[in-house]
N, C-alpha and C positions, 0 to 999 in steps of 0.2 A: 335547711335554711334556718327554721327554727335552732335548731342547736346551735350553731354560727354567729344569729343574733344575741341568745344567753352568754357566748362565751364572749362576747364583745363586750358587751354590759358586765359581764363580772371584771373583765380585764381594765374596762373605766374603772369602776368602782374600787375596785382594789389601787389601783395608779391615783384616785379623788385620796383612800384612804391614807396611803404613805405621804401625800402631800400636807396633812392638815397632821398636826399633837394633838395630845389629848388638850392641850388649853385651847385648841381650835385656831391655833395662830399659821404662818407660814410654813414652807417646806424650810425642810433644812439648807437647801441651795441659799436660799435667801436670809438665812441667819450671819447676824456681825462676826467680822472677825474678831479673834480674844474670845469677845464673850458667848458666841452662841446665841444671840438673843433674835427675836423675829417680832414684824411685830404683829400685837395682840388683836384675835381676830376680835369686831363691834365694841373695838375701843372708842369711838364715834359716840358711841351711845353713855359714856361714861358720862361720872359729875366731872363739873367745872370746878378746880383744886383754885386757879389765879389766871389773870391774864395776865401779860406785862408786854411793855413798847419797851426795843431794843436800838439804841439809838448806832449812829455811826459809825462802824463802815456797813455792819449789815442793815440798819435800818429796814426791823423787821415788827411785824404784831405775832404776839406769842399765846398760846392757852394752853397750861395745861391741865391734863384731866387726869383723876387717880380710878382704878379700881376700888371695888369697896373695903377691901382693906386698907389700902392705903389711905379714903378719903375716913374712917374710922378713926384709925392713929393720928391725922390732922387732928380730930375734933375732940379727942381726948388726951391732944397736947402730948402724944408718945414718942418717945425718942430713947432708943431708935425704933427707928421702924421695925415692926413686926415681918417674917418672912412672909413670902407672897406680896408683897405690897408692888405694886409697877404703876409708875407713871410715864405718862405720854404728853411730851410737848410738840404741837404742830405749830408751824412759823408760814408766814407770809412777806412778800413785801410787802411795807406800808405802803400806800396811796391813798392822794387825795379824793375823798367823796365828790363825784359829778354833780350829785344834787345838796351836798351839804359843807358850802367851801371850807369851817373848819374843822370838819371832821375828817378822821384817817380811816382807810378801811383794806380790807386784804386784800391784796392784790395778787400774783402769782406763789402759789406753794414755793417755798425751800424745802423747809425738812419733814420729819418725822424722827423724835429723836426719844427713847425708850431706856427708861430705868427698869429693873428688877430685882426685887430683893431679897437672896438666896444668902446668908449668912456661912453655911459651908462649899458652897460650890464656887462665888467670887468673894470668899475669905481673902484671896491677894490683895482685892480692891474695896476693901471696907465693905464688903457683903453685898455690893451693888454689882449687876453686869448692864452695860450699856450695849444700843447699838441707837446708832445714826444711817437714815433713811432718804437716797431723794427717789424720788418718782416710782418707789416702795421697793427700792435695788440697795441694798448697805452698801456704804462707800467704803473707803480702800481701808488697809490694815494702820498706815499713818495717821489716816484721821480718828481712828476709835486707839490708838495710843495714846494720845491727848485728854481723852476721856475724863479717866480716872483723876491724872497729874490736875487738872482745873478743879477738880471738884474738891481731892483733899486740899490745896493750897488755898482757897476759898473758903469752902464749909464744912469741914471738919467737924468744927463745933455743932454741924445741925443734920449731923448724920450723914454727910457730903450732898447735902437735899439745898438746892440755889431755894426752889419755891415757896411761898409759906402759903397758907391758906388765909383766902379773902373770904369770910362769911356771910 
């Protein structure tokens, strides 16, 4: 019986281990397509890089947060960014505050939407790999096609990074 239960527990443990990298993020089932990305495990806990309100049709509140090197490279104005650098944008719908009529506040999650910045490995895509996130499942290979094309046609000029930092 004892033996039974040890081999149970290693057979977890081993199945916990393959699920988690070494950056503690998701299994690979749940990595974007193209890029391979997941996203990053107590990114919650990161800084605050900027918020921003997205006006119509998605009319959403947006924040995103950098690990510490990316939030680094913001504050000593680096560009481009240094490898290792991932940012995380989570989005809401806006909605009106119940107790404060002109304020907006979030309402139901949309995304989770994940930069990383590997300079040889999404060399095709300006050294950036994306993935986009609902209900922490990466959506279809069509919508992370898009990815890239928005971001060089855009911002090129700032490392294909939309965000800047608010201090």
């Amino acid at each position: 019986m004892a033996i039974a239960a040890v081999a149970a527990l290693s057979a977890a443990l081993a199945i916990t281990c393959v699920a988690i990298d070494r950056a503690g993020a998701q299994e690979p089932s749940q990595a974007s397509p193209i890029y391979g990305v997941t996203i990053p495990d107590g990114y919650r806990k990161w800084e605050l890089v900027a918020p921003a309100l997205e006006g119509d049709p998605l009319n959403e509140l947006r924040a995103v947060v950098g690990n510490a090197v990316a939030l680094d490279a913001y504050r000593k104005g680096t560009l481009p960014f240094p490898d290792g650098s991932v940012l995380v944008k989570l989005a809401w719908k806006r909605t009106q505050s119940a107790e404060f009529e002109s304020a907006s506040v979030p309402g139901a999650p949309t995304t989770v939407q994940v930069m990383v910045k590997d300079s040889k490995k999404y060399a095709a895509s300006g050294g950036w790999g994306f993935g986009r996130f609902i209900d922490g499942k990466p959506v279809d290979l069509a919508q992370h096609e898009t990815c890239f094309a928005c971001h060089e046609a855009r911002v090129q000029n700032h490392d294909y990074v939309f965000t800047r930092y608010a201090p």
